[in-house]
C-alpha positions in Angstrom: 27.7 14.2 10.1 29.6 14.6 7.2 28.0 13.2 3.8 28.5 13.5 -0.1 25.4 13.4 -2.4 26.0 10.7 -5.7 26.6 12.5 -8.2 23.9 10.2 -10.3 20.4 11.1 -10.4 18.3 9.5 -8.2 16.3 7.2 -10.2 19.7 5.1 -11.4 20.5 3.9 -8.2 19.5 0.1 -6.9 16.1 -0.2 -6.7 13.8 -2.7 -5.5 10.1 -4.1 -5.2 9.4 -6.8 -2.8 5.6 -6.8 -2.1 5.7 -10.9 -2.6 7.8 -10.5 0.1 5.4 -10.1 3.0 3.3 -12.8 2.0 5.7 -15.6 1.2 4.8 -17.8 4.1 1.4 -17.3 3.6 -0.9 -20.4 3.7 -4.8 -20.4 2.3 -7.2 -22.2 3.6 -9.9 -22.3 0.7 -12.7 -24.3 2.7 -14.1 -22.2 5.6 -16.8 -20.9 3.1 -17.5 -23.5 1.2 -16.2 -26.8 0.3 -14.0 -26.8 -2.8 -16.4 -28.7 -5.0 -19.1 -26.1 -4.2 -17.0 -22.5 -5.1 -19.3 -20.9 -7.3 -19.7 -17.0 -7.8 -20.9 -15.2 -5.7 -23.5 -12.7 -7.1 -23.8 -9.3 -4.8 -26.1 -9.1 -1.8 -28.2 -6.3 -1.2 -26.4 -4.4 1.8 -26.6 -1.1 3.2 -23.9 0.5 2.5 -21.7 2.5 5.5 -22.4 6.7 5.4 -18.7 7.3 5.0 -15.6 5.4 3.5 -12.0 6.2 3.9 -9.5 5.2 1.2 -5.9 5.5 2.4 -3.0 5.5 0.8 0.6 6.1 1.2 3.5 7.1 -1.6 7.4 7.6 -1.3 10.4 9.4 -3.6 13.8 8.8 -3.0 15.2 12.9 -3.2 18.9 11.6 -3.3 21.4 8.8 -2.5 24.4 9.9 -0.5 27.3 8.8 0.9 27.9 8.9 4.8 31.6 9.3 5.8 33.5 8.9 9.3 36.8 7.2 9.8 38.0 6.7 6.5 34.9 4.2 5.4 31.8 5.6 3.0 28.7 4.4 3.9 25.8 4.0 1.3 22.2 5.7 2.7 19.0 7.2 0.7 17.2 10.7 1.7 13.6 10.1 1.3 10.2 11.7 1.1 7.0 9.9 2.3 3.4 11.1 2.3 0.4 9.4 3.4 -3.6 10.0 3.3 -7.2 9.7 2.6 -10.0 10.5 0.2 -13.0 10.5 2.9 -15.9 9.6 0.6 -19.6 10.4 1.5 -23.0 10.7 -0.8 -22.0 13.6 -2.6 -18.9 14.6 -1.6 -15.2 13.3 -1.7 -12.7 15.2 0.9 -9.1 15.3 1.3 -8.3 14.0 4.7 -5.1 13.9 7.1 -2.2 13.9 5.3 0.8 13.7 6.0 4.5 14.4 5.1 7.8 13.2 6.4 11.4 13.4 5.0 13.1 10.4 6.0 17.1 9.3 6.1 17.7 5.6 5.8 21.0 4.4 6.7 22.1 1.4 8.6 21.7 2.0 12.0 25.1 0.8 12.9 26.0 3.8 11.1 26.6 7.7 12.6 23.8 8.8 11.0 22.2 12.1 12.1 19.2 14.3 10.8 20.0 16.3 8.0 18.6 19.7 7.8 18.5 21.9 4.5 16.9 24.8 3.7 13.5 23.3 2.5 13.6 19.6 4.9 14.8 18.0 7.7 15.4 14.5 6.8 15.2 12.3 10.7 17.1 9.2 11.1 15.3 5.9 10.5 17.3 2.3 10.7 17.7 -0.3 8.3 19.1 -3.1 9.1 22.1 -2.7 6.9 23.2 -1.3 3.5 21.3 -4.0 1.0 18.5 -2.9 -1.6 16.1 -5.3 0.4 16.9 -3.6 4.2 16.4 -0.2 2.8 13.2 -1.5 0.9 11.7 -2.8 4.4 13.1 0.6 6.1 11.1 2.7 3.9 8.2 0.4 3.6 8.2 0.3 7.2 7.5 4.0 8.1 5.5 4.6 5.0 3.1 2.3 7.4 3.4 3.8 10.0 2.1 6.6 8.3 -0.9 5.0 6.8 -1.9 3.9 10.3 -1.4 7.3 11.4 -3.8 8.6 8.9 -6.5 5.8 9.6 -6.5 6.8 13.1 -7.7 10.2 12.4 -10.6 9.5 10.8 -13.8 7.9 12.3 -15.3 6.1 8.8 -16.9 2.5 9.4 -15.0 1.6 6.7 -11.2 2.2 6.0 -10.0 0.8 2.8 -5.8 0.5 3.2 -4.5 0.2 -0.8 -2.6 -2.9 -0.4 -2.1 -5.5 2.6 -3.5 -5.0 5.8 0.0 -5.5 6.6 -1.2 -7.4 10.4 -3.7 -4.4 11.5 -6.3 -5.7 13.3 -9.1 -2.7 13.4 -12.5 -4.0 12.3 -12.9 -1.5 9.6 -9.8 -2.0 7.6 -9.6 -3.6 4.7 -6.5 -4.3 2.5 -7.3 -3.7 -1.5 -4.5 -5.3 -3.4 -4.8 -4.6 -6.9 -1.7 -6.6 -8.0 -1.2 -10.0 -7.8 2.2 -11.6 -7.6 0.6 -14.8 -6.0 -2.6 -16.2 -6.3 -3.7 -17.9 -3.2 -6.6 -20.2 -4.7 -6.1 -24.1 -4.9 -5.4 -25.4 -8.6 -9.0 -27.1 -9.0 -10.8 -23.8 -7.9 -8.5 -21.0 -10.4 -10.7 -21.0 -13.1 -13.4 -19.4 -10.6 -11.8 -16.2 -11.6 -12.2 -16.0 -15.4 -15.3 -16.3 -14.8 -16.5 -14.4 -12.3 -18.9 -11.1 -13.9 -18.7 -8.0 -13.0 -19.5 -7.3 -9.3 -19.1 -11.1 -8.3 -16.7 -12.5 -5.5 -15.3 -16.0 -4.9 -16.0 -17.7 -1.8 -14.0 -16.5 1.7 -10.4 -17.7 2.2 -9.1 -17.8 5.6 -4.6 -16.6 5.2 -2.4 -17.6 7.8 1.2 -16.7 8.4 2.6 -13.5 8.2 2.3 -10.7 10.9 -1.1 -10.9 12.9 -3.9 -13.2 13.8 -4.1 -13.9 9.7 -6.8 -12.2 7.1 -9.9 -13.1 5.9 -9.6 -12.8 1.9 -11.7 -13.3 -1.4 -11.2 -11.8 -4.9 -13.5 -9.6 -6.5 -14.2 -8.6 -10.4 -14.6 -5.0 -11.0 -16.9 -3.6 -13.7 -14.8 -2.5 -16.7 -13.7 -3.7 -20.0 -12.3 -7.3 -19.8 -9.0 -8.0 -22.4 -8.2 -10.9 -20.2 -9.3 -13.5 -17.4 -7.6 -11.4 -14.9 -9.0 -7.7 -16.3 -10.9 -5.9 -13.1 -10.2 -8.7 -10.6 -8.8 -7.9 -6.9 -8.1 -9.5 -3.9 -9.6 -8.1 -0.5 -8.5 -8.6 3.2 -10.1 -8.4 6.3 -8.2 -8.8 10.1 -8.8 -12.5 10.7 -11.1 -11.9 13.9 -14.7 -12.8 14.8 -16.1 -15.7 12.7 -16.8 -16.7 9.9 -20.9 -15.8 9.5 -19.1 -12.3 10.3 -16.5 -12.1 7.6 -18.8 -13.3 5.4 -21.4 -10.0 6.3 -18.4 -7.5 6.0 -17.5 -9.2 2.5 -20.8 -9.1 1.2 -20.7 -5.0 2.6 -17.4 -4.7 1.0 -18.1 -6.1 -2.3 -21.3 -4.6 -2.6 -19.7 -0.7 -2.1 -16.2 -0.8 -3.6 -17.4 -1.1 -7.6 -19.3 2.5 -7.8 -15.4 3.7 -7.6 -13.7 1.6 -10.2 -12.0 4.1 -12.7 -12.3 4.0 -16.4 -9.7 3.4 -19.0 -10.2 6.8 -20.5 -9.3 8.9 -17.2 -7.1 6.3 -15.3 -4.3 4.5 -16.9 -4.6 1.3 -14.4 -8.4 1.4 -14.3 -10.5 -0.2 -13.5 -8.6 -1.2 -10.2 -7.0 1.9 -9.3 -10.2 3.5 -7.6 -11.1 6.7 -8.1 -10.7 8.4 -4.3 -7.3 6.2 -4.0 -6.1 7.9 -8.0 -7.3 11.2 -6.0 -5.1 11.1 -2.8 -2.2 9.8 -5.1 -2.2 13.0 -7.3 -2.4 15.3 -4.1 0.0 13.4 -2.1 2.5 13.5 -5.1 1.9 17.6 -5.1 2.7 17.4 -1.5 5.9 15.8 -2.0 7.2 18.9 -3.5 9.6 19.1 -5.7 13.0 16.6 -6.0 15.0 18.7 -7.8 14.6 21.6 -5.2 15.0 19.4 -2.6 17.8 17.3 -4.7 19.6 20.6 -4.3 19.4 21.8 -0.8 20.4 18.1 0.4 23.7 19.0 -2.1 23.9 22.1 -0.6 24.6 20.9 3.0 26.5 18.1 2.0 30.0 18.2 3.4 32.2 18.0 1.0 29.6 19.9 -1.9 29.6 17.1 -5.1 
Protein backbone atom coordinates (compact mmCIF):
# COMPACT_ATOMS: atom_id res chain seq x y z
CA UNK A 1 0.00 0.00 0.00
CA UNK A 2 1.61 3.00 -0.73
CA UNK A 3 0.78 6.15 1.69
CA UNK A 4 2.13 9.69 2.66
CA UNK A 5 1.92 10.93 6.26
CA UNK A 6 0.37 14.91 6.45
CA UNK A 7 2.82 16.78 7.03
CA UNK A 8 0.56 18.69 9.90
CA UNK A 9 0.53 17.49 13.30
CA UNK A 10 -2.03 15.45 14.23
CA UNK A 11 -4.12 17.42 16.43
CA UNK A 12 -4.96 20.07 13.43
CA UNK A 13 -6.73 17.80 11.33
CA UNK A 14 -10.80 17.59 11.33
CA UNK A 15 -11.95 16.54 14.32
CA UNK A 16 -15.19 15.61 15.66
CA UNK A 17 -17.49 14.71 18.85
CA UNK A 18 -20.75 13.25 18.22
CA UNK A 19 -21.96 11.48 21.53
CA UNK A 20 -25.60 13.26 21.00
CA UNK A 21 -25.40 11.37 18.20
CA UNK A 22 -26.34 7.94 19.49
CA UNK A 23 -29.16 9.10 21.39
CA UNK A 24 -30.97 11.37 19.00
CA UNK A 25 -33.94 9.22 18.52
CA UNK A 26 -34.17 8.48 21.89
CA UNK A 27 -37.69 8.75 23.58
CA UNK A 28 -38.25 8.97 27.64
CA UNK A 29 -40.91 7.66 29.14
CA UNK A 30 -40.95 9.58 32.69
CA UNK A 31 -43.98 7.64 34.26
CA UNK A 32 -43.09 3.87 34.91
CA UNK A 33 -41.90 4.97 38.40
CA UNK A 34 -43.97 7.34 39.34
CA UNK A 35 -46.51 9.56 37.94
CA UNK A 36 -45.20 12.98 36.96
CA UNK A 37 -47.03 14.96 39.70
CA UNK A 38 -45.43 12.60 42.27
CA UNK A 39 -41.39 12.84 41.22
CA UNK A 40 -39.82 13.69 44.28
CA UNK A 41 -36.20 12.84 45.40
CA UNK A 42 -35.30 10.03 46.07
CA UNK A 43 -33.24 9.72 49.40
CA UNK A 44 -30.73 6.52 49.34
CA UNK A 45 -31.80 3.08 50.50
CA UNK A 46 -29.91 1.03 52.71
CA UNK A 47 -28.50 -1.81 50.19
CA UNK A 48 -25.82 -4.15 50.48
CA UNK A 49 -23.40 -3.26 48.48
CA UNK A 50 -21.77 -6.05 45.69
CA UNK A 51 -18.01 -7.47 46.98
CA UNK A 52 -16.45 -6.24 43.74
CA UNK A 53 -17.09 -3.43 41.12
CA UNK A 54 -15.51 -3.01 37.75
CA UNK A 55 -15.21 0.46 36.21
CA UNK A 56 -14.33 0.30 32.57
CA UNK A 57 -13.24 2.59 30.34
CA UNK A 58 -11.86 3.00 26.96
CA UNK A 59 -9.54 6.09 25.38
CA UNK A 60 -8.21 6.72 21.75
CA UNK A 61 -5.21 9.01 20.02
CA UNK A 62 -5.11 9.63 16.53
CA UNK A 63 -0.87 8.97 15.90
CA UNK A 64 -1.16 10.53 12.32
CA UNK A 65 -3.32 11.31 9.36
CA UNK A 66 -2.07 9.99 6.02
CA UNK A 67 -2.77 9.91 2.69
CA UNK A 68 -3.55 6.52 0.79
CA UNK A 69 -2.47 6.56 -2.85
CA UNK A 70 -3.35 4.09 -5.90
CA UNK A 71 -4.26 5.06 -9.37
CA UNK A 72 -3.55 8.55 -9.47
CA UNK A 73 -6.41 9.45 -6.58
CA UNK A 74 -5.16 10.34 -2.69
CA UNK A 75 -7.28 8.98 -0.28
CA UNK A 76 -7.75 10.67 3.19
CA UNK A 77 -7.37 7.89 6.39
CA UNK A 78 -6.24 8.27 10.26
CA UNK A 79 -3.70 5.79 12.10
CA UNK A 80 -5.01 5.33 15.52
CA UNK A 81 -4.33 4.05 18.97
CA UNK A 82 -7.07 2.58 21.22
CA UNK A 83 -6.81 1.17 24.69
CA UNK A 84 -9.38 -0.08 26.90
CA UNK A 85 -9.78 -1.34 30.77
CA UNK A 86 -10.84 -1.64 34.28
CA UNK A 87 -10.13 -0.48 37.80
CA UNK A 88 -11.58 -3.79 39.69
CA UNK A 89 -12.45 -2.18 42.99
CA UNK A 90 -12.84 -4.38 46.27
CA UNK A 91 -12.86 -3.33 50.20
CA UNK A 92 -9.41 -2.29 50.39
CA UNK A 93 -8.01 -2.63 47.28
CA UNK A 94 -8.22 -1.13 43.71
CA UNK A 95 -6.54 -3.33 40.80
CA UNK A 96 -5.67 -2.72 37.34
CA UNK A 97 -7.51 -5.23 35.19
CA UNK A 98 -7.50 -6.42 31.38
CA UNK A 99 -6.29 -3.95 29.36
CA UNK A 100 -5.97 -3.71 26.22
CA UNK A 101 -4.16 -2.05 23.27
CA UNK A 102 -4.79 -1.93 19.56
CA UNK A 103 -3.37 0.21 16.76
CA UNK A 104 -6.04 0.84 14.33
CA UNK A 105 -6.15 2.16 10.45
CA UNK A 106 -9.31 3.85 9.47
CA UNK A 107 -9.88 4.32 5.95
CA UNK A 108 -12.91 3.82 3.80
CA UNK A 109 -13.37 0.50 3.08
CA UNK A 110 -13.82 1.02 -0.54
CA UNK A 111 -10.39 1.96 -0.31
CA UNK A 112 -6.95 -0.52 -0.83
CA UNK A 113 -6.18 -0.15 2.47
CA UNK A 114 -3.76 -2.71 4.12
CA UNK A 115 -2.09 -3.12 7.65
CA UNK A 116 0.68 -0.98 8.12
CA UNK A 117 3.54 -2.29 10.06
CA UNK A 118 6.43 -0.01 11.58
CA UNK A 119 8.93 -0.67 13.79
CA UNK A 120 7.05 0.00 17.15
CA UNK A 121 3.00 -1.01 15.61
CA UNK A 122 1.01 -2.69 13.37
CA UNK A 123 -1.88 -0.59 12.56
CA UNK A 124 -4.94 -3.48 11.10
CA UNK A 125 -7.48 -2.25 8.71
CA UNK A 126 -10.80 -1.21 10.09
CA UNK A 127 -13.74 0.34 7.69
CA UNK A 128 -15.53 3.44 7.72
CA UNK A 129 -17.96 4.03 5.74
CA UNK A 130 -16.31 6.74 3.75
CA UNK A 131 -13.91 9.61 4.08
CA UNK A 132 -16.19 12.26 6.29
CA UNK A 133 -15.26 13.50 9.97
CA UNK A 134 -18.59 11.73 11.20
CA UNK A 135 -17.77 7.99 9.43
CA UNK A 136 -14.33 8.01 10.85
CA UNK A 137 -15.86 9.26 14.30
CA UNK A 138 -18.34 6.09 14.27
CA UNK A 139 -15.25 3.87 12.88
CA UNK A 140 -13.24 4.56 15.83
CA UNK A 141 -15.97 4.79 18.29
CA UNK A 142 -17.03 1.58 16.99
CA UNK A 143 -13.91 -0.63 17.94
CA UNK A 144 -13.10 1.40 20.88
CA UNK A 145 -16.39 -0.68 22.03
CA UNK A 146 -15.61 -3.49 21.03
CA UNK A 147 -12.83 -3.21 23.18
CA UNK A 148 -14.66 -2.13 26.34
CA UNK A 149 -16.84 -5.19 25.84
CA UNK A 150 -13.87 -7.23 25.55
CA UNK A 151 -12.53 -6.02 28.76
CA UNK A 152 -16.06 -6.46 30.64
CA UNK A 153 -15.98 -9.97 29.56
CA UNK A 154 -12.89 -10.76 31.45
CA UNK A 155 -13.90 -9.89 34.61
CA UNK A 156 -16.53 -11.64 36.87
CA UNK A 157 -17.69 -8.40 39.17
CA UNK A 158 -21.61 -8.16 39.86
CA UNK A 159 -21.29 -4.89 38.91
CA UNK A 160 -19.64 -3.42 35.72
CA UNK A 161 -19.81 0.27 35.51
CA UNK A 162 -19.21 1.18 31.41
CA UNK A 163 -18.20 5.25 31.53
CA UNK A 164 -20.67 6.43 29.19
CA UNK A 165 -23.77 4.65 27.24
CA UNK A 166 -24.43 1.27 27.53
CA UNK A 167 -24.26 1.62 23.90
CA UNK A 168 -27.29 -1.47 23.48
CA UNK A 169 -25.32 -4.14 25.85
CA UNK A 170 -27.74 -6.15 27.45
CA UNK A 171 -25.54 -7.96 30.47
CA UNK A 172 -27.31 -7.48 33.84
CA UNK A 173 -24.44 -5.99 35.49
CA UNK A 174 -23.68 -3.16 33.26
CA UNK A 175 -24.31 0.02 33.82
CA UNK A 176 -23.64 3.13 31.56
CA UNK A 177 -22.31 6.37 33.79
CA UNK A 178 -22.68 9.33 31.58
CA UNK A 179 -21.19 12.21 33.10
CA UNK A 180 -21.98 14.76 30.37
CA UNK A 181 -25.10 15.83 29.29
CA UNK A 182 -25.87 17.05 25.89
CA UNK A 183 -29.61 16.20 26.34
CA UNK A 184 -31.60 16.04 29.18
CA UNK A 185 -34.26 13.46 28.86
CA UNK A 186 -36.73 14.68 31.75
CA UNK A 187 -40.23 16.28 30.79
CA UNK A 188 -40.37 20.19 31.21
CA UNK A 189 -42.73 20.10 34.38
CA UNK A 190 -40.32 17.56 36.21
CA UNK A 191 -36.56 19.60 35.35
CA UNK A 192 -36.40 21.44 38.29
CA UNK A 193 -36.20 17.90 40.24
CA UNK A 194 -32.55 18.25 39.48
CA UNK A 195 -31.47 21.43 41.23
CA UNK A 196 -32.65 20.16 43.87
CA UNK A 197 -31.83 16.95 44.41
CA UNK A 198 -28.94 16.63 47.62
CA UNK A 199 -26.17 14.91 47.66
CA UNK A 200 -26.70 11.15 47.18
CA UNK A 201 -30.38 11.53 45.92
CA UNK A 202 -31.83 10.17 42.49
CA UNK A 203 -34.87 11.05 40.48
CA UNK A 204 -37.41 8.62 39.90
CA UNK A 205 -36.75 5.69 36.96
CA UNK A 206 -37.09 6.58 33.32
CA UNK A 207 -37.73 3.87 30.92
CA UNK A 208 -35.45 5.21 27.02
CA UNK A 209 -36.50 3.79 23.94
CA UNK A 210 -34.95 3.95 20.58
CA UNK A 211 -31.53 3.43 19.78
CA UNK A 212 -29.63 0.02 19.53
CA UNK A 213 -31.14 -2.62 22.03
CA UNK A 214 -34.29 -3.50 23.92
CA UNK A 215 -33.93 0.34 25.44
CA UNK A 216 -32.33 1.43 29.09
CA UNK A 217 -33.62 1.91 32.21
CA UNK A 218 -32.30 5.52 33.39
CA UNK A 219 -32.36 8.04 36.37
CA UNK A 220 -29.97 10.95 37.36
CA UNK A 221 -28.11 11.04 40.34
CA UNK A 222 -26.33 14.00 42.46
CA UNK A 223 -22.86 13.27 43.61
CA UNK A 224 -21.48 14.64 46.87
CA UNK A 225 -19.13 17.61 46.15
CA UNK A 226 -19.13 21.25 45.97
CA UNK A 227 -22.21 22.67 44.12
CA UNK A 228 -21.47 26.12 41.81
CA UNK A 229 -24.52 25.36 39.93
CA UNK A 230 -27.96 23.33 39.63
CA UNK A 231 -26.16 20.86 37.49
CA UNK A 232 -22.73 20.55 39.79
CA UNK A 233 -22.26 16.53 40.69
CA UNK A 234 -25.37 15.39 38.82
CA UNK A 235 -25.18 12.12 36.33
CA UNK A 236 -27.34 10.11 34.44
CA UNK A 237 -27.24 6.21 34.92
CA UNK A 238 -28.37 3.34 32.51
CA UNK A 239 -29.40 -0.05 33.02
CA UNK A 240 -30.22 -2.77 29.86
CA UNK A 241 -33.97 -2.30 29.64
CA UNK A 242 -34.81 -6.08 30.79
CA UNK A 243 -36.74 -7.61 33.74
CA UNK A 244 -39.28 -5.18 35.33
CA UNK A 245 -39.69 -2.48 36.72
CA UNK A 246 -39.77 -3.61 40.81
CA UNK A 247 -36.25 -4.91 39.42
CA UNK A 248 -34.75 -1.82 37.94
CA UNK A 249 -35.80 -0.08 40.68
CA UNK A 250 -33.67 -2.68 43.28
CA UNK A 251 -30.51 -2.36 40.96
CA UNK A 252 -30.99 1.59 40.98
CA UNK A 253 -31.36 1.81 44.51
CA UNK A 254 -27.81 -0.72 44.60
CA UNK A 255 -26.37 1.58 42.09
CA UNK A 256 -27.00 4.79 43.68
CA UNK A 257 -26.26 3.68 47.05
CA UNK A 258 -22.38 2.48 45.88
CA UNK A 259 -21.19 4.82 43.23
CA UNK A 260 -20.75 8.16 45.57
CA UNK A 261 -17.86 6.69 47.93
CA UNK A 262 -15.78 7.20 44.51
CA UNK A 263 -16.69 10.68 43.49
CA UNK A 264 -13.35 12.64 43.14
CA UNK A 265 -12.50 15.93 44.58
CA UNK A 266 -11.82 19.24 42.98
CA UNK A 267 -8.39 19.37 44.48
CA UNK A 268 -6.99 15.94 42.86
CA UNK A 269 -9.35 15.68 39.78
CA UNK A 270 -10.03 18.51 37.47
CA UNK A 271 -13.66 17.21 36.42
CA UNK A 272 -14.58 16.03 39.95
CA UNK A 273 -16.77 15.16 41.33
CA UNK A 274 -18.06 13.07 38.33
CA UNK A 275 -14.98 11.72 37.02
CA UNK A 276 -14.76 8.81 39.64
CA UNK A 277 -11.78 7.95 41.14
CA UNK A 278 -11.09 4.09 39.68
CA UNK A 279 -12.44 5.41 36.11
CA UNK A 280 -9.51 8.89 36.57
CA UNK A 281 -7.18 5.72 37.50
CA UNK A 282 -7.56 3.44 34.41
CA UNK A 283 -7.50 6.73 32.31
CA UNK A 284 -3.91 7.73 33.48
CA UNK A 285 -2.65 3.99 32.89
CA UNK A 286 -4.37 3.45 29.75
CA UNK A 287 -2.91 6.83 28.48
CA UNK A 288 0.75 5.38 29.63
CA UNK A 289 -0.09 2.41 27.67
CA UNK A 290 -0.74 4.30 24.55
CA UNK A 291 2.92 5.02 24.31
CA UNK A 292 4.24 7.61 22.93
CA UNK A 293 2.81 9.68 19.55
CA UNK A 294 5.74 11.16 18.52
CA UNK A 295 7.63 7.78 18.43
CA UNK A 296 4.99 6.23 16.87
CA UNK A 297 4.28 9.57 14.69
CA UNK A 298 7.74 8.69 13.35
CA UNK A 299 7.85 5.15 12.59
CA UNK A 300 4.42 5.50 10.70
CA UNK A 301 6.68 8.34 8.55
CA UNK A 302 9.17 6.05 8.37
CA UNK A 303 7.31 3.40 6.28
CA UNK A 304 5.47 5.69 4.47
CA UNK A 305 6.08 5.43 0.70
CA UNK A 306 7.02 8.23 -0.52
CA UNK A 307 8.87 9.62 3.17
CA UNK A 308 7.03 13.31 3.86
Amino acid sequence: MDFSVESWAPEYGSSINLPSAEDADDQADATVERPLDAWTPIDPAPTAAPDEIAFIDGIQRIDARIWIHENGISTPAVCVSLAAGATVCAPGTATTHGVLVVRSLIAPASSTAGPIVTRHATYEFVPAQDTTPEATYLAIHGRRTELEIGVARSVTSSLIVFDGPLRGQSDRQSVGYIKTHHKIYLPDEVQAILGILDDGQRTPLLFLSGGPGAGRWSWYLRLPGRRVHPMSGIVRLELPGTGTVGEAVCRAETVSACLPRFASESHKEARAPQNLYPISGIERELRRRLGDALLLERALRVAARPLV
